[in-house]
PDB file of N, CA, C, O and CB in Angstrom:
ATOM      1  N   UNK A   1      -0.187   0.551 -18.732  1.00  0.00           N
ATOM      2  CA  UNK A   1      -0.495   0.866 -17.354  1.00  0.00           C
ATOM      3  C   UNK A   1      -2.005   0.896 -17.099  1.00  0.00           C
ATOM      4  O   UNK A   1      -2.371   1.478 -16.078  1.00  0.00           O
ATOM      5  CB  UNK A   1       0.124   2.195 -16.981  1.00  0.00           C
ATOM      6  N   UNK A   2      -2.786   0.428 -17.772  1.00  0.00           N
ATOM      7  CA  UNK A   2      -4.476   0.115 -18.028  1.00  0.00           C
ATOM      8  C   UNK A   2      -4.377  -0.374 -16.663  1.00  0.00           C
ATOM      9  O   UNK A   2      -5.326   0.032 -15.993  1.00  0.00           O
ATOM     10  CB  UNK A   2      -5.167  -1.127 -19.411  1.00  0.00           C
ATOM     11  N   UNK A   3      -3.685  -0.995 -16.110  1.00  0.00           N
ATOM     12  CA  UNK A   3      -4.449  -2.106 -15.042  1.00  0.00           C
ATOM     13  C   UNK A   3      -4.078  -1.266 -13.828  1.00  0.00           C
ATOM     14  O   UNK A   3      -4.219  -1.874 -12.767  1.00  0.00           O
ATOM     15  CB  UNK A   3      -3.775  -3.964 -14.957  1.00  0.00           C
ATOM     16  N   UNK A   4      -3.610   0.061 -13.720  1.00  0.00           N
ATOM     17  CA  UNK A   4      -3.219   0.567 -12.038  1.00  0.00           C
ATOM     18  C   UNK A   4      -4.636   1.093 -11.978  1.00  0.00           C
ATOM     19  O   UNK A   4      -4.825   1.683 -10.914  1.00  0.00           O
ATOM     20  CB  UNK A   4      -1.732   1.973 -11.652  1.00  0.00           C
ATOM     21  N   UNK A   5      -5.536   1.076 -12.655  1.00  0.00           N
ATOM     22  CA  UNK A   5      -6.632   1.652 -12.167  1.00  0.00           C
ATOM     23  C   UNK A   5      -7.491   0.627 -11.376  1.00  0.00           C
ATOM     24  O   UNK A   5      -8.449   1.065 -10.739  1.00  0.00           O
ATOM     25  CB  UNK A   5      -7.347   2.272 -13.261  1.00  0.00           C
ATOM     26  N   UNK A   6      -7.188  -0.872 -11.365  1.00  0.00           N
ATOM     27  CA  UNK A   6      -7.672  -1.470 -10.220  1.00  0.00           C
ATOM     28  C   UNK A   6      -6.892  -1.662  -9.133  1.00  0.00           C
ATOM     29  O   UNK A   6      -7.068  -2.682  -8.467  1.00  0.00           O
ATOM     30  CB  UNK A   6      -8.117  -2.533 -10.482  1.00  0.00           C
ATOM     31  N   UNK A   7      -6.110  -0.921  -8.843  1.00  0.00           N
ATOM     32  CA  UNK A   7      -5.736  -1.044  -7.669  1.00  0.00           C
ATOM     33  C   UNK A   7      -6.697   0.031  -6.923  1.00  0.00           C
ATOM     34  O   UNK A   7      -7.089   1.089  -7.415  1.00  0.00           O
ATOM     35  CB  UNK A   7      -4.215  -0.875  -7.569  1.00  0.00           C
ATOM     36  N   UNK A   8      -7.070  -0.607  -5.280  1.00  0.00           N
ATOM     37  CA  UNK A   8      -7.819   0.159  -4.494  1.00  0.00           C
ATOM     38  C   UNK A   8      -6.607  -0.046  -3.481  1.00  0.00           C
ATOM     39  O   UNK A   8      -6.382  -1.162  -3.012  1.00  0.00           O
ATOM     40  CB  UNK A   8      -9.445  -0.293  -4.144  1.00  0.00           C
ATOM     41  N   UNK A   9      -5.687   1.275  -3.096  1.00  0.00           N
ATOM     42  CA  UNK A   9      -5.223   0.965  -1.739  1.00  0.00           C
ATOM     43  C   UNK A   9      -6.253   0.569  -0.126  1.00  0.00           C
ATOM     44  O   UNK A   9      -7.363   0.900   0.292  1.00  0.00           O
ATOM     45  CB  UNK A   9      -4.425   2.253  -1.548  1.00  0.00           C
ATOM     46  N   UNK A  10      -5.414  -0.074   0.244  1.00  0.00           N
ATOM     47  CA  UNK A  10      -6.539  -0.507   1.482  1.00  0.00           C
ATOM     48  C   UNK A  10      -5.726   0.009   2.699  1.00  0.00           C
ATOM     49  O   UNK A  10      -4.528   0.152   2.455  1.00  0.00           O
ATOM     50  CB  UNK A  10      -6.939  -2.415   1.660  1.00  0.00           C
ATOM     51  N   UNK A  11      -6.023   0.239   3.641  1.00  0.00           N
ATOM     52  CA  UNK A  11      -5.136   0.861   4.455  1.00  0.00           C
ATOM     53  C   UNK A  11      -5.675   0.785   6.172  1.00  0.00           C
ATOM     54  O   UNK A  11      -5.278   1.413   7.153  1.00  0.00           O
ATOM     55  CB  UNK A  11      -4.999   2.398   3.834  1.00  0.00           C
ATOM     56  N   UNK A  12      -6.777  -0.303   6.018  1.00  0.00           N
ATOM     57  CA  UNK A  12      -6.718  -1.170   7.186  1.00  0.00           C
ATOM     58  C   UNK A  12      -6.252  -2.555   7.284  1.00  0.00           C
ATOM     59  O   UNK A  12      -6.892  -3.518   6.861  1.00  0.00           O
ATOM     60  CB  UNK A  12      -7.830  -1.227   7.610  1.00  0.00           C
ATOM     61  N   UNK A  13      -5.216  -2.609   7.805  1.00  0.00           N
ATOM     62  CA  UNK A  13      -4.662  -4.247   7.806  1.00  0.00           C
ATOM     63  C   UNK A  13      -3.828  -3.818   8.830  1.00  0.00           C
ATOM     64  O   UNK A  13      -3.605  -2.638   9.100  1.00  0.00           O
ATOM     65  CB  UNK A  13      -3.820  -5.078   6.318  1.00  0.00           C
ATOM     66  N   UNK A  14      -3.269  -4.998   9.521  1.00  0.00           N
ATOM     67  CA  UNK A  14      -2.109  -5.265  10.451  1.00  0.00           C
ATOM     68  C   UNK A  14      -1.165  -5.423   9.638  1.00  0.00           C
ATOM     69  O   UNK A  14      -1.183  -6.229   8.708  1.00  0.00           O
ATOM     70  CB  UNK A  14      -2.172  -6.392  11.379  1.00  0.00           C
ATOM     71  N   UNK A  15       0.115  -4.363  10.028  1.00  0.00           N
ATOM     72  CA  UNK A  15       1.487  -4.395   9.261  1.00  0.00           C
ATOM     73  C   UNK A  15       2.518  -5.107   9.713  1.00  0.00           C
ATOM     74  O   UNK A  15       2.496  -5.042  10.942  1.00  0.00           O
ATOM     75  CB  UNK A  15       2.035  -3.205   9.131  1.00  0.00           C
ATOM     76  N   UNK A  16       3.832  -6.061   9.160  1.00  0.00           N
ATOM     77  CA  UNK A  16       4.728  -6.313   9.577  1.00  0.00           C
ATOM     78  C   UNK A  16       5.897  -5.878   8.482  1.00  0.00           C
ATOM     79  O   UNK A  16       5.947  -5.945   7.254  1.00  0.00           O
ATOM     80  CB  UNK A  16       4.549  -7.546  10.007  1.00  0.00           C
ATOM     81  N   UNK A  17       6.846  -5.387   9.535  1.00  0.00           N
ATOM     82  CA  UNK A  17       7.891  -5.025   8.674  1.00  0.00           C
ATOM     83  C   UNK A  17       9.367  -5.774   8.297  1.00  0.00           C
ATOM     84  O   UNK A  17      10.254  -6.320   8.953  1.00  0.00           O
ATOM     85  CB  UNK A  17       8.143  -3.904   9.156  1.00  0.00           C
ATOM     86  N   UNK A  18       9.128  -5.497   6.911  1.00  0.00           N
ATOM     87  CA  UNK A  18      10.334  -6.669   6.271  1.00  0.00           C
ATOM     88  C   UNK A  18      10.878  -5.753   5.260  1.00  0.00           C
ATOM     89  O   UNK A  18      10.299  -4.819   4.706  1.00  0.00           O
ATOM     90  CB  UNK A  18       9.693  -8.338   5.439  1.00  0.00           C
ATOM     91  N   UNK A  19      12.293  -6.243   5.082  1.00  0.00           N
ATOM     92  CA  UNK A  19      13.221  -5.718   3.953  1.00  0.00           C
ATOM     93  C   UNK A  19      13.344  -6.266   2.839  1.00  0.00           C
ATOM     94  O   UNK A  19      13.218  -7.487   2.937  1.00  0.00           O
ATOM     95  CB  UNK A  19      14.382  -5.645   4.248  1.00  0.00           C
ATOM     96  N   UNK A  20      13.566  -5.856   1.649  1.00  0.00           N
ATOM     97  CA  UNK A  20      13.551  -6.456   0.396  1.00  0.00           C
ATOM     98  C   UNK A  20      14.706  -5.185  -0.522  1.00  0.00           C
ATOM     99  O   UNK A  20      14.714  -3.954  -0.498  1.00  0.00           O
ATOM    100  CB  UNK A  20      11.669  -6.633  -0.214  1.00  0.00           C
ATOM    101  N   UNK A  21      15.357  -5.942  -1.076  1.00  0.00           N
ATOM    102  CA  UNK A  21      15.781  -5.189  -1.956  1.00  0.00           C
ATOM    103  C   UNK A  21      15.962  -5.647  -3.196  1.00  0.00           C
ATOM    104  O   UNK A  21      16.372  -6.754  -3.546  1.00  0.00           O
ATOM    105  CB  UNK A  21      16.704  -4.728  -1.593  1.00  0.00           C
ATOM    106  N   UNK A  22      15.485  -4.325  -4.127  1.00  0.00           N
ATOM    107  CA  UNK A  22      15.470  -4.410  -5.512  1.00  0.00           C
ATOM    108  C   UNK A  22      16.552  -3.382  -6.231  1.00  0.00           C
ATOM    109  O   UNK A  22      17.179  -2.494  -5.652  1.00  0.00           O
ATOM    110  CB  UNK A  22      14.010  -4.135  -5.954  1.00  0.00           C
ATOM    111  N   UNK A  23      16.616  -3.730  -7.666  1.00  0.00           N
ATOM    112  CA  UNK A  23      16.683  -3.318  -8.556  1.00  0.00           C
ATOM    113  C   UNK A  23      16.751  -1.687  -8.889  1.00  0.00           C
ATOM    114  O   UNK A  23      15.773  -1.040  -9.264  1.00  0.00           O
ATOM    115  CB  UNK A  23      15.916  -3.944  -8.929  1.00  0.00           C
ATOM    116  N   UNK A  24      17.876  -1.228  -8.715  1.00  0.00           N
ATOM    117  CA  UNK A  24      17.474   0.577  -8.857  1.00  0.00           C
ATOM    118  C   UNK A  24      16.526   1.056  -9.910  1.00  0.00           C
ATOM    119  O   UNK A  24      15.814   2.048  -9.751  1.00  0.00           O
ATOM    120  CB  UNK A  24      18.827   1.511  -9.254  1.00  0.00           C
ATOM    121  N   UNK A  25      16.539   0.276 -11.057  1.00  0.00           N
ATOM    122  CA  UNK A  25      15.388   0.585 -12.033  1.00  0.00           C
ATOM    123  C   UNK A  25      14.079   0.406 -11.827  1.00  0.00           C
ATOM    124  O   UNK A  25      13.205   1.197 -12.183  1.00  0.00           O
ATOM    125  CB  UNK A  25      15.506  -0.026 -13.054  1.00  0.00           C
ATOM    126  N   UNK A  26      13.870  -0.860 -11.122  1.00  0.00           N
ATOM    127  CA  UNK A  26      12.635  -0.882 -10.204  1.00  0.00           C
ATOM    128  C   UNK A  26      12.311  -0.041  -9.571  1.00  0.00           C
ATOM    129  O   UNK A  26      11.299   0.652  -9.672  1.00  0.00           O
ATOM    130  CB  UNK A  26      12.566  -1.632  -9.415  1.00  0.00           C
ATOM    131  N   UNK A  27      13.250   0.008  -8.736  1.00  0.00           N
ATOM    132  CA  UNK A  27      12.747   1.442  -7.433  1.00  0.00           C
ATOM    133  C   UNK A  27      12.337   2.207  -7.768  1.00  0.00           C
ATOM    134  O   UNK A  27      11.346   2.649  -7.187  1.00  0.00           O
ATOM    135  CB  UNK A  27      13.544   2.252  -6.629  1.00  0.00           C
ATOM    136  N   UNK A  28      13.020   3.048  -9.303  1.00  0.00           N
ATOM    137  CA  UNK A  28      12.588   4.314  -9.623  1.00  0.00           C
ATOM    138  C   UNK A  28      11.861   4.434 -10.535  1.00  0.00           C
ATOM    139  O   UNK A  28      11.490   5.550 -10.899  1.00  0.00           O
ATOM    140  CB  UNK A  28      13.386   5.061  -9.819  1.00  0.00           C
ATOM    141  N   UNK A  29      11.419   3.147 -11.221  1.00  0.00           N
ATOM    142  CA  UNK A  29       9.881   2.970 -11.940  1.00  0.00           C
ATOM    143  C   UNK A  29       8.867   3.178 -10.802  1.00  0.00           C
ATOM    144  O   UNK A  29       8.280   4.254 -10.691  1.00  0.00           O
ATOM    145  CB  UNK A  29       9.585   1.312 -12.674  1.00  0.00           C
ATOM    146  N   UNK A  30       8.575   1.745  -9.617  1.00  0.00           N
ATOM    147  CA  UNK A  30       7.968   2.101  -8.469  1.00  0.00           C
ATOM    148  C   UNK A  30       7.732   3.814  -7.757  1.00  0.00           C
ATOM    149  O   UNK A  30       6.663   4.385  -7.539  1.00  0.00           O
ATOM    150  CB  UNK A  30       8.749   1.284  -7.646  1.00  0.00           C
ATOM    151  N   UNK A  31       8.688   4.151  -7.596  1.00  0.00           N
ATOM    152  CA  UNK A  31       8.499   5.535  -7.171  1.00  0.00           C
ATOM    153  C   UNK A  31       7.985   6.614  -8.171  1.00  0.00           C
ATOM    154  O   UNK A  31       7.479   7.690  -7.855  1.00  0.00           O
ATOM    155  CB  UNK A  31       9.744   5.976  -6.685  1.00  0.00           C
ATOM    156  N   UNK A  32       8.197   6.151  -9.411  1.00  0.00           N
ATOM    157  CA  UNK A  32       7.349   7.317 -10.308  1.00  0.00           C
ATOM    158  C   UNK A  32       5.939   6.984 -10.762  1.00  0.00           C
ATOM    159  O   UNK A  32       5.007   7.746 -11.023  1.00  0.00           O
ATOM    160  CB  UNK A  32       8.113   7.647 -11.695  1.00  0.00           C
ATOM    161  N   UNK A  33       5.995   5.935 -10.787  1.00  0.00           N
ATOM    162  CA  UNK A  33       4.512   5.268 -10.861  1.00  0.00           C
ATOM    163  C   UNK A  33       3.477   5.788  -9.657  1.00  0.00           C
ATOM    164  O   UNK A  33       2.331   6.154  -9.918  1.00  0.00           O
ATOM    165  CB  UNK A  33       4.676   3.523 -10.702  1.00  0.00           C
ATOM    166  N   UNK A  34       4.031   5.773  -8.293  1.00  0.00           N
ATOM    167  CA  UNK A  34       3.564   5.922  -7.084  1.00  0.00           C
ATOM    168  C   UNK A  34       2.843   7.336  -6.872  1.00  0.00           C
ATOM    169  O   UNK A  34       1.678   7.580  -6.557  1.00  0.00           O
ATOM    170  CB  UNK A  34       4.666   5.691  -6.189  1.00  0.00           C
ATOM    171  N   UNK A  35       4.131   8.355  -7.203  1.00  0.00           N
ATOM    172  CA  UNK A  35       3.852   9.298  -7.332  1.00  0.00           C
ATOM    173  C   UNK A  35       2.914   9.997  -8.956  1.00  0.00           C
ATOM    174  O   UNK A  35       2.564  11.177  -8.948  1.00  0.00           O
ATOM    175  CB  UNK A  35       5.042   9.650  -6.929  1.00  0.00           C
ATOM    176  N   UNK A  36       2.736   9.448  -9.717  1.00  0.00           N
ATOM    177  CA  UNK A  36       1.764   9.486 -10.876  1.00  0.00           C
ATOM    178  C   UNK A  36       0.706   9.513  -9.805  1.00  0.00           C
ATOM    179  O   UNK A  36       0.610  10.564  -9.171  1.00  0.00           O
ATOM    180  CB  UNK A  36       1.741   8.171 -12.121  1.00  0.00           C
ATOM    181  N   UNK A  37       0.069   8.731  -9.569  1.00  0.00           N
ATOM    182  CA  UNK A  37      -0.871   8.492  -8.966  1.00  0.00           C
ATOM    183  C   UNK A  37      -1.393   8.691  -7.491  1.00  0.00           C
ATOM    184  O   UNK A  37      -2.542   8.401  -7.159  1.00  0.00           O
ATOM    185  CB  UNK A  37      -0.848   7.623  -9.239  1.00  0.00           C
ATOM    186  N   UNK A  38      -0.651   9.098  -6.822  1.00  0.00           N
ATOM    187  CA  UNK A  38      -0.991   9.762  -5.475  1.00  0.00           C
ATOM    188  C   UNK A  38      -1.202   8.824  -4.676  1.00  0.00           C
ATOM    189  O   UNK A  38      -2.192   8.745  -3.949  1.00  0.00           O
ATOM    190  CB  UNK A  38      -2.115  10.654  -5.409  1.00  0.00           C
ATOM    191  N   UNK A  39      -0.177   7.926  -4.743  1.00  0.00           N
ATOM    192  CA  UNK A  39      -0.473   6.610  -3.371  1.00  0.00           C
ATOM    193  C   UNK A  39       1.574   7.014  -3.523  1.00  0.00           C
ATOM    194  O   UNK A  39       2.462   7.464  -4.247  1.00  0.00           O
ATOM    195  CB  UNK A  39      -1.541   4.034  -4.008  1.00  0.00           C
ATOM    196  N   UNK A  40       1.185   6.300  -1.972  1.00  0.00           N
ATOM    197  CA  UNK A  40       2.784   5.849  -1.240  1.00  0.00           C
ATOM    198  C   UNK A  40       3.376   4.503  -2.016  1.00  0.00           C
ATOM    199  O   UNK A  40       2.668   3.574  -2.405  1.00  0.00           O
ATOM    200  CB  UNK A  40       2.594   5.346   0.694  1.00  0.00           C
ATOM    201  N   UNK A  41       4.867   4.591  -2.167  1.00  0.00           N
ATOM    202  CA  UNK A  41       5.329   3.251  -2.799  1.00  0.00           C
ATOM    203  C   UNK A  41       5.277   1.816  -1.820  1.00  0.00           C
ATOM    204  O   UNK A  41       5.461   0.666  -2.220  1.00  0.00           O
ATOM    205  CB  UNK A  41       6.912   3.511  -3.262  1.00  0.00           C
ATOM    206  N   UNK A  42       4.987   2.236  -0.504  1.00  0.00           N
ATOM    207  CA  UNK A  42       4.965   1.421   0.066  1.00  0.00           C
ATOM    208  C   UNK A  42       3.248   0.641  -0.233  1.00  0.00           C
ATOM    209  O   UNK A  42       3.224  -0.586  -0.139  1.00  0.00           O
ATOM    210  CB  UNK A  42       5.479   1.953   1.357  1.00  0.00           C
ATOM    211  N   UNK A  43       2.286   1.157  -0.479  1.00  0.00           N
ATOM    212  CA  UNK A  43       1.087   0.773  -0.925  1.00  0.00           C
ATOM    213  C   UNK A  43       0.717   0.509  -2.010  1.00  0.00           C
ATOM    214  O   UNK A  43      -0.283  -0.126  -2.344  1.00  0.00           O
ATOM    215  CB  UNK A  43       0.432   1.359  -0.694  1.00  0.00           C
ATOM    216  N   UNK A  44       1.858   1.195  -2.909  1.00  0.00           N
ATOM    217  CA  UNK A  44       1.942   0.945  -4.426  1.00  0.00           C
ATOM    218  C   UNK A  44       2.281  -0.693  -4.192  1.00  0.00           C
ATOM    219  O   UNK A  44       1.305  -1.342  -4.567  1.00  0.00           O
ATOM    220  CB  UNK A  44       3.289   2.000  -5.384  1.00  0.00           C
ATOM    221  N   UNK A  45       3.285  -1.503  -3.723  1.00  0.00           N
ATOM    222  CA  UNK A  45       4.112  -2.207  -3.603  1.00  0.00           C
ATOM    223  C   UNK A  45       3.133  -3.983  -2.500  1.00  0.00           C
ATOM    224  O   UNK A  45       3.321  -5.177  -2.266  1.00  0.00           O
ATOM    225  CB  UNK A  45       5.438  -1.048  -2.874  1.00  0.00           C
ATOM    226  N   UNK A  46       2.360  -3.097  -2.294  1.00  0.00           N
ATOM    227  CA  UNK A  46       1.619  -4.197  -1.463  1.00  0.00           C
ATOM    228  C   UNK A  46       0.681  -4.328  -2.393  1.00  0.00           C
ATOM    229  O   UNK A  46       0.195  -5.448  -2.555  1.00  0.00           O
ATOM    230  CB  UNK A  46       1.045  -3.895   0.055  1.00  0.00           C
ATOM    231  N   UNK A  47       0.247  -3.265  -3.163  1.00  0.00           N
ATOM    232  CA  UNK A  47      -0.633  -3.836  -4.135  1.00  0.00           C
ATOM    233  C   UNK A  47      -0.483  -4.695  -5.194  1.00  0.00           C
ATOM    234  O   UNK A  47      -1.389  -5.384  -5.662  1.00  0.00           O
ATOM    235  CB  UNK A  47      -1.079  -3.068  -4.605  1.00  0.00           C
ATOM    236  N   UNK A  48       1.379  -4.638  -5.817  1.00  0.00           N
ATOM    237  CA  UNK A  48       1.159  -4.989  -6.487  1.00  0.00           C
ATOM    238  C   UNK A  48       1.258  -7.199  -6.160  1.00  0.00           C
ATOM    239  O   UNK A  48       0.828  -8.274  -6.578  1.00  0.00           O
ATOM    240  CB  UNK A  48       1.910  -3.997  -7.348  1.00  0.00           C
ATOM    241  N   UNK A  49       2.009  -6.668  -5.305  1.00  0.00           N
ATOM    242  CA  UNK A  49       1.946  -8.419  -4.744  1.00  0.00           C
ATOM    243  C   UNK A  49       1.188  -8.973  -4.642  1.00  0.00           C
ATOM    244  O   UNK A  49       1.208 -10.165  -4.948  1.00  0.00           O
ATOM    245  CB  UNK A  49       2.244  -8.870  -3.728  1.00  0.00           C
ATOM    246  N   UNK A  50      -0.110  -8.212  -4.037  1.00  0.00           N
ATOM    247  CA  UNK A  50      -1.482  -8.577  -3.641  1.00  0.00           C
ATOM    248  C   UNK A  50      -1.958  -9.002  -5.208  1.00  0.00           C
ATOM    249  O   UNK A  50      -2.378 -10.152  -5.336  1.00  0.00           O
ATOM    250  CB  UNK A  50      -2.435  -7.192  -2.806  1.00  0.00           C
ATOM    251  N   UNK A  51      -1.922  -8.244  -6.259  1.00  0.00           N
ATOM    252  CA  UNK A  51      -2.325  -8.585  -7.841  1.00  0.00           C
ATOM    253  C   UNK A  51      -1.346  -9.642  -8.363  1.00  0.00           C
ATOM    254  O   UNK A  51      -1.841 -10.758  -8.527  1.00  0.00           O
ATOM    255  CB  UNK A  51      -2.213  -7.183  -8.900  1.00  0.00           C
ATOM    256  N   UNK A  52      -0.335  -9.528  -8.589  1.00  0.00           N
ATOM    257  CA  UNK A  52       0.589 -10.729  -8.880  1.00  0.00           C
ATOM    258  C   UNK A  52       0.015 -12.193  -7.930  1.00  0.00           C
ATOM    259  O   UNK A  52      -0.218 -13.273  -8.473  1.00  0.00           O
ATOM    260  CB  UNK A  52       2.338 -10.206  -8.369  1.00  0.00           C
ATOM    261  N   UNK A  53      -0.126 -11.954  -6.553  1.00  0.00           N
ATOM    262  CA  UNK A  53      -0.258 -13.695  -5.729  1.00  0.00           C
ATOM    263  C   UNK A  53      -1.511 -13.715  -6.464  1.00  0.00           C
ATOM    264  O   UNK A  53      -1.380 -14.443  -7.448  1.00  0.00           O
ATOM    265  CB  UNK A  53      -0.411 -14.015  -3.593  1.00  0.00           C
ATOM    266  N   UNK A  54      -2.856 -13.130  -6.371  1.00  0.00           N
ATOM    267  CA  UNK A  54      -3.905 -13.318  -6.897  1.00  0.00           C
ATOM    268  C   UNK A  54      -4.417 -13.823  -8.703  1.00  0.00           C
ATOM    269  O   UNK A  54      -5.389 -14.312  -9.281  1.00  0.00           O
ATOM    270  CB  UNK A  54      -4.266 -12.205  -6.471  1.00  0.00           C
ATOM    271  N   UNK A  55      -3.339 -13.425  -8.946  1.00  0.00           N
ATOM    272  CA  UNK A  55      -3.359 -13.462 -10.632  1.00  0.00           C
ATOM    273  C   UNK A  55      -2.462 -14.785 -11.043  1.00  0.00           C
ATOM    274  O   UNK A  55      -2.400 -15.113 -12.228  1.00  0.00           O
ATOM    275  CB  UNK A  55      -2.565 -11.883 -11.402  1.00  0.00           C
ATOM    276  N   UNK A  56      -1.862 -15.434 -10.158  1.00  0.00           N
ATOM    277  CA  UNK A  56      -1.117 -16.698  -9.959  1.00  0.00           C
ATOM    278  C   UNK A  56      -2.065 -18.124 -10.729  1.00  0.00           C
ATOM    279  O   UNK A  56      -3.244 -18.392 -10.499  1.00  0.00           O
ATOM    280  CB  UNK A  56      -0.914 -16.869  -8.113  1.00  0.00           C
ATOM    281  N   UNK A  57      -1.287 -18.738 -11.505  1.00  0.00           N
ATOM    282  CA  UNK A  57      -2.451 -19.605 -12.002  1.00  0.00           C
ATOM    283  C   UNK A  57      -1.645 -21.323 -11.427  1.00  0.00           C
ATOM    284  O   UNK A  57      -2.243 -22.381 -11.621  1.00  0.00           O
ATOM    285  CB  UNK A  57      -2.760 -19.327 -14.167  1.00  0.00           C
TER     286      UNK A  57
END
């Protein structure tokens, strides 16, 4: 988990809302991870997409 320390939540952007569903093991990795760290899963979750599209080769 070395790498949640670059996440910077950002929390000016224009939002649109969409559904996705995952994995109950996901969810409740996501949600404990989230809460480790004192961000929302919903920001947890944009970050990590934002690192995954970016890290895309």
């Amino acid at each position: 988990m070395e790498n949640i320390d670059k996440f910077k939540i950002e929390r000016k952007y224009e939002t649109e809302t969409k559904t996705f569903r995952i994995p109950v093991p996901l969810a409740e990795q996501l949600e404990k991870l989230a809460q480790e760290n004192n961000v929302s899963v919903n920001g947890l979750i944009i970050q990590c997409i934002k690192f995954a599209l970016d890290h895309l080769s």
